[in-house]
N, C-alpha and C positions, 0 to 999 in steps of 0.2 A: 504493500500500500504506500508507504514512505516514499520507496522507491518510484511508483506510478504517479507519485504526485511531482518529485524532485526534476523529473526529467522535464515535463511544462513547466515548471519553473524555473529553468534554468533557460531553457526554447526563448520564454517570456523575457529574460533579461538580456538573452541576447539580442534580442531583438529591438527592445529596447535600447541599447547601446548603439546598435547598426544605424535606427533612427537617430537619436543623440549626435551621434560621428559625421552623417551628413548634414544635420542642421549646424554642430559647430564649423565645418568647410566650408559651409554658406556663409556662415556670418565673417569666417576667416576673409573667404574673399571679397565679402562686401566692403569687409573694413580696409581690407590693401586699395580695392578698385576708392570708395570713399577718399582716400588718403590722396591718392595718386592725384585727383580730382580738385581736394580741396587740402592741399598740404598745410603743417603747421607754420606760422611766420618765418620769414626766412629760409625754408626748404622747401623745394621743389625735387620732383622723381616723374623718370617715363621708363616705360620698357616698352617691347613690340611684342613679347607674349606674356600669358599668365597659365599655368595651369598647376591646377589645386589636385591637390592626392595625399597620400600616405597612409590609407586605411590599413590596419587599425586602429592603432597607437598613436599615430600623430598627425599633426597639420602640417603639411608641407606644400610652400608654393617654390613653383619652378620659374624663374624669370627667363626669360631670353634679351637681350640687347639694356640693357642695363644702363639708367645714367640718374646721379641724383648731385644735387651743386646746392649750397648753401653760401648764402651772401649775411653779412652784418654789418657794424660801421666801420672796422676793422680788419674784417677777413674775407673772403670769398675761396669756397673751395668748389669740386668736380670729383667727381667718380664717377667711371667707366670699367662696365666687364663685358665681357661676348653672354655670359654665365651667370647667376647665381640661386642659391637653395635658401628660403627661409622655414624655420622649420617651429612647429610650437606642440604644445601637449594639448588634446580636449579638453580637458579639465584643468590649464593653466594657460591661458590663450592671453595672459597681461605677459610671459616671459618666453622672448622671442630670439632666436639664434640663424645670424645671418651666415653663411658660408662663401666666398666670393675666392675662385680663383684666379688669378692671372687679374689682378685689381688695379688698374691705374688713378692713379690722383695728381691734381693739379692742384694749384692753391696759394696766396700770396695770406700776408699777416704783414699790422701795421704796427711793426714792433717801438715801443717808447725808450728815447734814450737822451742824453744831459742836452740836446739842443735840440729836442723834438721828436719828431718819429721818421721811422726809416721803413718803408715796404720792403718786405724780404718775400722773393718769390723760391714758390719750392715743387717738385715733380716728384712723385716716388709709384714705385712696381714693388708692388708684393707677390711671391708666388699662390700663398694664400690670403686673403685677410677673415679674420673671424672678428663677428662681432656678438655679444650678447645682449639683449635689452631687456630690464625689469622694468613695468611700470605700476604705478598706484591705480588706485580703484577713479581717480579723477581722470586719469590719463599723463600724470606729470611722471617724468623721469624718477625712478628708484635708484637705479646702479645701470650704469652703462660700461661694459669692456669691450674694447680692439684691441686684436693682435695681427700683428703683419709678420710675416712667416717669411724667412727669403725675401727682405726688402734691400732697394737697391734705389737712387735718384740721385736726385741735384739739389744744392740749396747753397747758387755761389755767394749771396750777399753776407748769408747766416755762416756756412763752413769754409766755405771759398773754394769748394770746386763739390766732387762725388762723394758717395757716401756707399757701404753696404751692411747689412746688419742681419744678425743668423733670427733675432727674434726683437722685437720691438711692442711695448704692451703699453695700452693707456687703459687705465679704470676711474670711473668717478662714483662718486656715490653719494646723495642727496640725504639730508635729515628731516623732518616734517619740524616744523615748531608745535609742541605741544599747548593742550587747549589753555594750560598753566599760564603759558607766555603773553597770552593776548594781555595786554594791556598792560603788562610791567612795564615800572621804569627800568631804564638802562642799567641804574646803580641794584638792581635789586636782589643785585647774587653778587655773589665774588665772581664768577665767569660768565661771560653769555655762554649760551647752547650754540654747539659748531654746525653748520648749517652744510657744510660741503667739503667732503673727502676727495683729493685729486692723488691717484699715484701713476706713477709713470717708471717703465721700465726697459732696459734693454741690455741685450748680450750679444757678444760679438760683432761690436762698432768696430770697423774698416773707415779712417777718413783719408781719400785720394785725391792725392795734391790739394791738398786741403789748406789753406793761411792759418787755418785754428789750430791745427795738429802741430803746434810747439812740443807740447810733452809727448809728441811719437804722434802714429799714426794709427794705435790699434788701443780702443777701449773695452775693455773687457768686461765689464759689468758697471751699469748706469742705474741708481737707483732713486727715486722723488718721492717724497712722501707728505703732501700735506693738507692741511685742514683749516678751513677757513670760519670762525666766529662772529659771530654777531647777532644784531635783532631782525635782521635779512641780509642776500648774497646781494652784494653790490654789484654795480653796472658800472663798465668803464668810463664812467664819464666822471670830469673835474666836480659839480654840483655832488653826484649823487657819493661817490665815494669820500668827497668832505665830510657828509652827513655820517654815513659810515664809520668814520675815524671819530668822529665826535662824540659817537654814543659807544663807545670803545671798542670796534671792532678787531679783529687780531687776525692773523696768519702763522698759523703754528708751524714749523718745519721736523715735522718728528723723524726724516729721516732721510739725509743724504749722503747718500756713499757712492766714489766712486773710484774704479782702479785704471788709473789711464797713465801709461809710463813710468815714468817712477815715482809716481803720487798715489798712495794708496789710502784713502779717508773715509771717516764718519764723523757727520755733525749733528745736532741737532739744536734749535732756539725755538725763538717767536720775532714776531716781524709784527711793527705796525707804520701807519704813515703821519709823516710831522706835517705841520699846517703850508708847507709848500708839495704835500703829495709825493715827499723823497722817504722812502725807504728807510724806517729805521728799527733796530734789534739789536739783541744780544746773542749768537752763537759760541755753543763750544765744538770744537774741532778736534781729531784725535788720529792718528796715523804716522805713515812714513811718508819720508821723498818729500817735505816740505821745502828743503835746502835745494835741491836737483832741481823741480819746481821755480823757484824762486830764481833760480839760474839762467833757466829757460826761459820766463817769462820778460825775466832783464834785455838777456841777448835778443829779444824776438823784437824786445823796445815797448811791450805792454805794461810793463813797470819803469817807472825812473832807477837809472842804477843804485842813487844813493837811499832809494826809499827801501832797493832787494836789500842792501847792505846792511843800512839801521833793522829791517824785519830779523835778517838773518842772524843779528846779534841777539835781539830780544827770542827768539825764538830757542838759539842755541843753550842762553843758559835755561831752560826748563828742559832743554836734551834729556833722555834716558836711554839703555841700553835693550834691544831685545835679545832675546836668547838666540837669535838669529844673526845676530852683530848691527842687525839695521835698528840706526834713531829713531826713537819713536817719541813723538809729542802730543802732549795735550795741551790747546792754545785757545784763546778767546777769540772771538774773531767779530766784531760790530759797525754797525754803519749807521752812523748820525753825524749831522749836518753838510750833507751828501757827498760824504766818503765812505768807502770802506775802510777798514781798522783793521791789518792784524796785530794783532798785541795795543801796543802803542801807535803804532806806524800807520800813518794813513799812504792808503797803498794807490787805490784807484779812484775818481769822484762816480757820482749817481747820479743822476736828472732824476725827476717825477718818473711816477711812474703811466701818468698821461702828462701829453701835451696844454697848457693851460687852453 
């Protein structure tokens, strides 16, 4: 009897589900074709086909001819594929996984520096690129990741000529403001709540003929890790990021390391901006090859001789030995009133970090 019953009940579920699977591929496609139609601000996408599949388990649309470009005040980029796979679950259709092989990007940024801003144009090919998307029940960003797999381009303004990298990863991640915050004053904690997680990663940086590649040509592990505080995420603009530093916004840097030459480091501080918009904190720094460094950076002419020389003294007497025989230091490292500081030494100035 149990058994006579179990079997229609299970018929019944499947079938049920079979139903389920093609109304969520319906709604999958409606919301790409939707999207493609009426993209969010600043994004635009086309392709020349769509076809929705993956039964059972998943939603998978298949793209052919591939192109989505995003413009801001500052940036404009481009992707192009012949290809790509976007792939989701029926029962999680907010967290979405792009696959893109043989990925072209194009793309300029309007980078800020001590006399302004300087356009930096940039090209890269990745063999694969993968992206994943989280979103909230509104539709707003959760956690966004890229990784570029076998990337390869250009970026002469930024490196000064080519570039190649075995893996390249950017992740962000967004915080909600709890219903707590509505209405607090600035002062009403000892921290505001960090509103955005940015990391960024890379292994087996190759820079050719490159102007940046003073400490060698080969970076071997790039690592960015940081977190942005306040009573909202600010917009690059002079107004709104004033507002921003006023009610004490922060930029936490919990984690840069990098091995590039004979510079081997980890720092970490906080960062915030002085009433001209210039960059100011306190880091601590920790590694080798600060001296090797500081050599190169002299001969290359990106430091004044006498300012490597003064660093190089202040630096040596905190020297210690590793078991390895290589110096190893732990050094302050800050920037207020738009310098950089190592130690004592002001090493390099800062402009805003916009243009007034």
């Amino acid at each position: 009897m149990r058994l006579r019953l179990l079997v229609p009940a299970l018929a019944a579920i499947l079938l049920a589900y079979v139903g389920y699977w093609f109304y969520a591929a319906g709604r999958f496609e409606d919301r790409l074709r939707h999207w493609q139609q009426m993209p969010p601000a600043g994004i635009a996408g086309s392709v020349s086909d769509i076809a929705v599949g993956g039964f059972p388990f998943r939603l998978e649309a298949r793209f052919t001819g591939l192109e989505l470009t995003g413009t801001g005040s500052r940036h404009q980029w481009r992707l192009t594929a012949p290809h790509a796979v976007l792939t989701a679950l029926p029962w999680r259709r907010h967290h979405m996984v792009l696959e893109v092989p043989d990925a072209d990007i194009q793309g300029h940024v309007a980078w800020p520096y001590a006399g302004g801003t300087k356009r930096h144009d940039i090209t890269a090919h990745a063999t694969v690129m993968g992206a994943s998307l989280r979103q909230r029940a509104d539709g707003q960003i959760a956690r966004l990741s890229i990784d570029l797999i076998g990337a390869s381009g250009t970026a002469p303004s930024l490196l000064g000529g080519t570039f190649t990298a075995r893996d390249l990863q950017f992740h962000m991640r967004t915080h909600q403001p709890d219903a707590s915050d509505a209405g607090a004053p600035p002062t009403a904690g000892l921290t505001l709540p960090e509103r955005l997680e940015l990391v960024c990663r890379g292994r087996g940086i190759a820079l050719r003929d490159a102007g940046l590649a003073v400490l060698g040509s080969a970076i071997e592990t790039f690592t960015l890790v940081v977190g942005i505080d306040g009573d909202s995420l600010p917009a690059r603009t002079p107004a709104v990021l004033a507002r921003w530093r006023e009610a004490g916004g922060t930029l936490a840097v919990k984690l840069l390391a990098i091995d590039w030459g004979p510079l081997s480091i980890e720092a970490e501080g906080d960062m915030a901006l002085d009433e001209a918009l210039r960059p100011i904190g306190a880091f601590v720094a920790r590694g080798t090859g600060f001296n090797a460094a500081l050599d190169e950076l002299a001969a290359d002419g990106d430091v004044a001789a006498d300012a490597a020389q003064l660093a190089r003294l202040a630096l040596n007497a905190k020297a210690a030995q590793n078991d390895d025989g290589k110096t190893r230091l732990e050094v302050p490292v800050s920037l207020q009133d738009g310098y950089a500081y190592l130690g004592p030494v002001p090493l390099v100035p800062i402009g805003p970090v916009v243009a007034p």
